[in-house]
C-alpha positions in Angstrom: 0.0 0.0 0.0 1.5 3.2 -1.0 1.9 5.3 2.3 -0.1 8.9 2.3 2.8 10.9 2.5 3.8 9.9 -1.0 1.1 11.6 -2.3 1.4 14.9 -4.2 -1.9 16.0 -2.2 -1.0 17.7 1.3 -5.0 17.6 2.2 -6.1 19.6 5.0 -4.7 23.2 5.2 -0.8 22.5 6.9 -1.5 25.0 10.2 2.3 25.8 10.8 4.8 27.2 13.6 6.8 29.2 12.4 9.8 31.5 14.2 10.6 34.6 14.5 13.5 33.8 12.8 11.8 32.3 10.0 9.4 35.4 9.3 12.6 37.5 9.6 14.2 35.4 6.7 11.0 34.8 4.5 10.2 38.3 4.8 13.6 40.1 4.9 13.0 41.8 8.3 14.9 44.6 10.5 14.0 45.4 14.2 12.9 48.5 12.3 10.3 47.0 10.4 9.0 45.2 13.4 9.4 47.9 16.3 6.5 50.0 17.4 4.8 49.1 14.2 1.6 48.3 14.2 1.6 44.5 12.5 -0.8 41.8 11.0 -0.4 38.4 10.5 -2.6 36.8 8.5 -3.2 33.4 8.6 -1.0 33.3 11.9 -1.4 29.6 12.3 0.7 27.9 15.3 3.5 30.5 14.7 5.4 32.0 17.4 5.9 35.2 15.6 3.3 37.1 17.4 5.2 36.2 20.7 8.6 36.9 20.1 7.7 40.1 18.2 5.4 41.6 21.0 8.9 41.1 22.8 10.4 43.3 20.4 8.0 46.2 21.1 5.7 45.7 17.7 1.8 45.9 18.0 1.5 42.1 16.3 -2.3 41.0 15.9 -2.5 37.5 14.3 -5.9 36.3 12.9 -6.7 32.7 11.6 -10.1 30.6 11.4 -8.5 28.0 13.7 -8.6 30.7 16.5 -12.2 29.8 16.9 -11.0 26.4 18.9 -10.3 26.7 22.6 -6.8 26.7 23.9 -6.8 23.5 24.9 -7.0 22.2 21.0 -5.2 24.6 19.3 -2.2 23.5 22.0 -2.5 20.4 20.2 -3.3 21.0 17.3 -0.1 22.8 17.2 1.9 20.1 18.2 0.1 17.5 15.8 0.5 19.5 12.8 4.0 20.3 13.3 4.8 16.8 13.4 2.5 16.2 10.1 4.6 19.2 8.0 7.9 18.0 9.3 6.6 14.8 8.3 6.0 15.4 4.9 8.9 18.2 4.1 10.9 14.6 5.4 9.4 12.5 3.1 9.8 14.9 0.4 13.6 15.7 0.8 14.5 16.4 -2.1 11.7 19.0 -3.2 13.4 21.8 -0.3 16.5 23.2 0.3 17.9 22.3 3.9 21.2 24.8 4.4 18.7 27.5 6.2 17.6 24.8 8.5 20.4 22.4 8.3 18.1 19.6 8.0 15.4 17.8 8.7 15.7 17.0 12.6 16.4 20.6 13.2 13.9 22.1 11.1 11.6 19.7 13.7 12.7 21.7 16.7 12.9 24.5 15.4 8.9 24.1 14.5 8.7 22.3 17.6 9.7 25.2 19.7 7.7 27.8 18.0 5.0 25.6 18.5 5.5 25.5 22.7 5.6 29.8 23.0 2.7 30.0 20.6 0.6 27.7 22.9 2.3 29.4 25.8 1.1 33.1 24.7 -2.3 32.1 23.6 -2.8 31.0 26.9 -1.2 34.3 28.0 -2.6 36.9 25.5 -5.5 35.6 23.8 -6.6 39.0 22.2 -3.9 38.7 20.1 -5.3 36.2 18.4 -8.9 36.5 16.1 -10.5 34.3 14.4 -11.3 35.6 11.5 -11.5 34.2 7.3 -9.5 35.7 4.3 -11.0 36.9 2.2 -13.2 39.0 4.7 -11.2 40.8 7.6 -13.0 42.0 11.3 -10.3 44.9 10.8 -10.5 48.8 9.9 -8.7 50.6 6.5 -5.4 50.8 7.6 -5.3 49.2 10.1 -1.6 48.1 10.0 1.4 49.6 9.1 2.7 45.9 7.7 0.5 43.0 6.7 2.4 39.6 6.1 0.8 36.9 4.4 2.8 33.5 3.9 1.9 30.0 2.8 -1.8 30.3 2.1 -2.2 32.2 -1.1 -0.8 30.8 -3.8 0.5 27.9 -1.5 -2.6 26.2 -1.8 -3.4 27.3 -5.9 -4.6 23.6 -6.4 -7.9 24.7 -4.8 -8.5 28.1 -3.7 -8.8 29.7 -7.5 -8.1 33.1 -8.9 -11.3 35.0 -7.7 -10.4 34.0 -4.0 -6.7 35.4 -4.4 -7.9 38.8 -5.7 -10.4 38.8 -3.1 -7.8 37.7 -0.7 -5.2 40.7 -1.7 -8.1 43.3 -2.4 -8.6 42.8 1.7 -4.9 42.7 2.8 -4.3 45.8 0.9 -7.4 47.4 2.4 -6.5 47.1 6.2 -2.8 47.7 5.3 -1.6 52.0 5.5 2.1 50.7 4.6 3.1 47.1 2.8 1.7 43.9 2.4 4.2 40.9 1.7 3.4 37.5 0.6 5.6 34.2 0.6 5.9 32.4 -1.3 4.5 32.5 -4.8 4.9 28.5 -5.1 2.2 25.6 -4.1 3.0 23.1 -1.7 4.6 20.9 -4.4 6.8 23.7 -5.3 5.4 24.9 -8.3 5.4 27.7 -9.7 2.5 30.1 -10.5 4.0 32.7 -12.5 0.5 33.3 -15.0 -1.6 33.7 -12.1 0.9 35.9 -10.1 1.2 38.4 -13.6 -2.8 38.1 -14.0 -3.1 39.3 -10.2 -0.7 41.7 -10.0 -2.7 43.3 -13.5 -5.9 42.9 -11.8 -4.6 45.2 -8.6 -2.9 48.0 -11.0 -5.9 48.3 -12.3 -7.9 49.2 -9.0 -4.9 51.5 -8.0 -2.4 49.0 -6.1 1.0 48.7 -7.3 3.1 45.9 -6.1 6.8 44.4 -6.8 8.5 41.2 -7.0 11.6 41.1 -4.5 14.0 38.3 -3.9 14.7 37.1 -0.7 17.6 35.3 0.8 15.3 32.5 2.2 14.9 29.3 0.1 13.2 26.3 1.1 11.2 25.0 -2.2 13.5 25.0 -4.8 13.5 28.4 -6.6 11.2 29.8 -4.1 13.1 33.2 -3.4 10.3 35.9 -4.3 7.9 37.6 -2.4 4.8 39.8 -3.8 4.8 43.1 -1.8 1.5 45.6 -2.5 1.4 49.0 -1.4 -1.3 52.1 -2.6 -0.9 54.9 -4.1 
């Protein structure tokens, strides 16, 4: 019997937990971009970005529909799926690139221990977590001074289609009064959706919001070094 995680279908939605270090690689960050600003982090997942941030002195709301569980499932929930995405990057070896990480085992505890402060500040500061649904936000116009958006949109391409990403960037760019960045522009298989990212950015120019293509020095799918950043006029 050929074993599920030989599949080329992830299934459910991967709820990840991710560092502080990771968002500050994926999304080429400075203590400047993350101090005193005003931040949104959307989906937030089991990340421990929202934690180690608020440390740093930013303003860091995450929002996700899995928010609507209690604490005691999202703790683990956490755990679970951090074992199921180590799981399959494993099985998939040699789809990613390991340097950043080093490997396998320590890209496990690295997850593993983002996991444990996420549960640990959910339990502390729960209002910093909403549950909430791209692509309709319980937030304000310009709300934030930095949106961040990773491994949802175009991540998942197989089954959320075109419509729901415009919808889904239309909102970002609505409660965002600075940038919105996105990572990556690759589905979970690692391919690439350069038509639908051209089509998209098309579709925003022509309601009025520009948006770039900027490498960054974080690679873990193969040729998966871009992020989409929006910003109005």
């Amino acid at each position: 019997m050929k074993h599920p995680l030989d599949t080329d279908v992830l299934g459910e939605f991967l709820v990840s937990a991710r560092s502080l270090a990771e968002y500050r690689a994926i999304f080429d960050l400075t203590d400047a971009d993350l101090v005193g600003r005003r931040i949104l982090d959307c989906p937030g997942g089991a990340a421990s970005f929202t934690s180690e941030a608020s440390d740093l002195g930013a303003r860091v709301i995450a929002t996700d529909p899995i928010y609507s569980r209690s604490a005691e499932r999202l703790r683990s929930l956490a755990v679970s799926e951090t074992d199921r995405g180590s799981d399959w990057a494993t099985a998939h070896y040699d789809r990613y690139r390991w340097d950043w990480y080093g490997g396998p085992e320590q890209h496990r505890a690295i997850r593993h221990a983002a996991a444990k402060l996420f549960a640990a500040d959910l339990t502390a500061h729960p209002e910093r977590y909403i549950a909430a649904e791209l692509p309709t936000l319980p937030f304000r116009d310009n709300s934030f001074d930095l949106v961040f958006s990773s491994h949802l949109l175009f991540t998942y391409a197989d089954r959320l289609d075109a419509n729901f990403h415009l919808a889904s960037l239309l909102e970002l760019a609505r409660v965002s009064a600075g940038e919105v960045r996105l990572y990556p522009l690759v589905d979970h298989i690692g391919r690439h959706h350069d038509v639908l990212v051209e089509h998209l950015r098309k579709e925003l120019r022509d309601l009025g919001i520009h948006s770039a293509l900027r490498e960054t020095e974080y690679e873990f799918h193969h040729g998966a070094h871009t992020m989409l950043i929006l910003h109005g006029d």
